[in-house]
Each structure stands twice: as C-alpha cells, then as structure tokens.
N, C-alpha and C positions, 0 to 999 in steps of 0.2 A: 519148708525144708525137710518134714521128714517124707513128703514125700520122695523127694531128692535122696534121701538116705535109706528106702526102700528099695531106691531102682536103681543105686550105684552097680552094682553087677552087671544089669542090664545096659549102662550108660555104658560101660566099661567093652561089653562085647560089641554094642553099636562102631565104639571106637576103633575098635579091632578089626571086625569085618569091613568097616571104609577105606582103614590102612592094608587089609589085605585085600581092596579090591571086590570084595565080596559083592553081587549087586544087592541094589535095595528089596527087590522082589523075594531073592532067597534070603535074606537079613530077617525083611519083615515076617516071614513065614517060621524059618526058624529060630529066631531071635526074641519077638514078639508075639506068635502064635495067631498072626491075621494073613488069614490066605488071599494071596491078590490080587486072586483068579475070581472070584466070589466076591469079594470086599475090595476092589483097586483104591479106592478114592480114601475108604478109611487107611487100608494099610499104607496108603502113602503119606497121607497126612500125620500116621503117627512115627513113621519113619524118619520123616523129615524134622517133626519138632521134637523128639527124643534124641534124636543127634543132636541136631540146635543147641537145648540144653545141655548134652553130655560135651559139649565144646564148651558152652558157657563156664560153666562149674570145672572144665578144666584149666579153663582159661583166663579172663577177667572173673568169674564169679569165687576163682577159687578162696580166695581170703575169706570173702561171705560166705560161702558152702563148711570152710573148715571151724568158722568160726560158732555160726549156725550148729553145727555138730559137736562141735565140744560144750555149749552151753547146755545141748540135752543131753551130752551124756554125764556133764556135774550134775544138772536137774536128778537124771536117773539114779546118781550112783547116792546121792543124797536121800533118796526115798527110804521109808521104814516100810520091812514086809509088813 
C-alpha cells in the first residue's frame, strides 16, 4: 500500500484523463512519462494496470486502501525523531 499511497496523484489524474476522454497514448506520455512511440508495449501496459488499480482503490479496494493508510500514518505520527 504505500506504494498505492505514492502514486494516489497519479491514480487520480489516470482517472481524470479517462473521464475526460483523454487517450491512452497522450495519458501515458504525459501522465506517466513513457512515450508510446518508442516504448508502445510498455506504455500500454502500465496504462492499463495503473488505471486498473486507480479503479480498484476507488472502488472495492477503497475500505482496504483507507484503512492501509491510516495504519501508517498512526505508525508515522507515533514515531520519535
């Protein structure tokens, strides 16, 4: 999950540029930073499964995602500098 909680920004504009329509090629490029002119196979692959999960964790995962996240951020706030 903290990966999940690195890349919520990025889950969040995936979600955005699919409801606006946006295509995958310009998504991947500027959303992701994999050009899919040079790279098709990657950039598609990780277009596809960062969406994936950016539905997942908005969707059925969200209970686990919010939950997942609030146990590292007690974890965090409990630490000693």
């Amino acid at each position: 999950m903290d990966y999940d909680r690195r890349h919520l920004l990025t889950y969040a504009e995936l979600l955005d540029a699919e409801k606006d329509g946006i295509a995958w090629q310009d998504g991947a490029l500027d959303i992701l930073g994999i050009d899919p002119v040079t790279d098709a196979t990657r950039a598609r692959t990780c277009w596809d499964s960062h969406l994936a999960r950016a539905r997942w964790i908005t969707g059925a995962g969200l209970r686990s995602a919010i939950a997942a996240f609030g146990e590292q951020a007690r974890a965090a706030s409990h630490r000693r500098p």
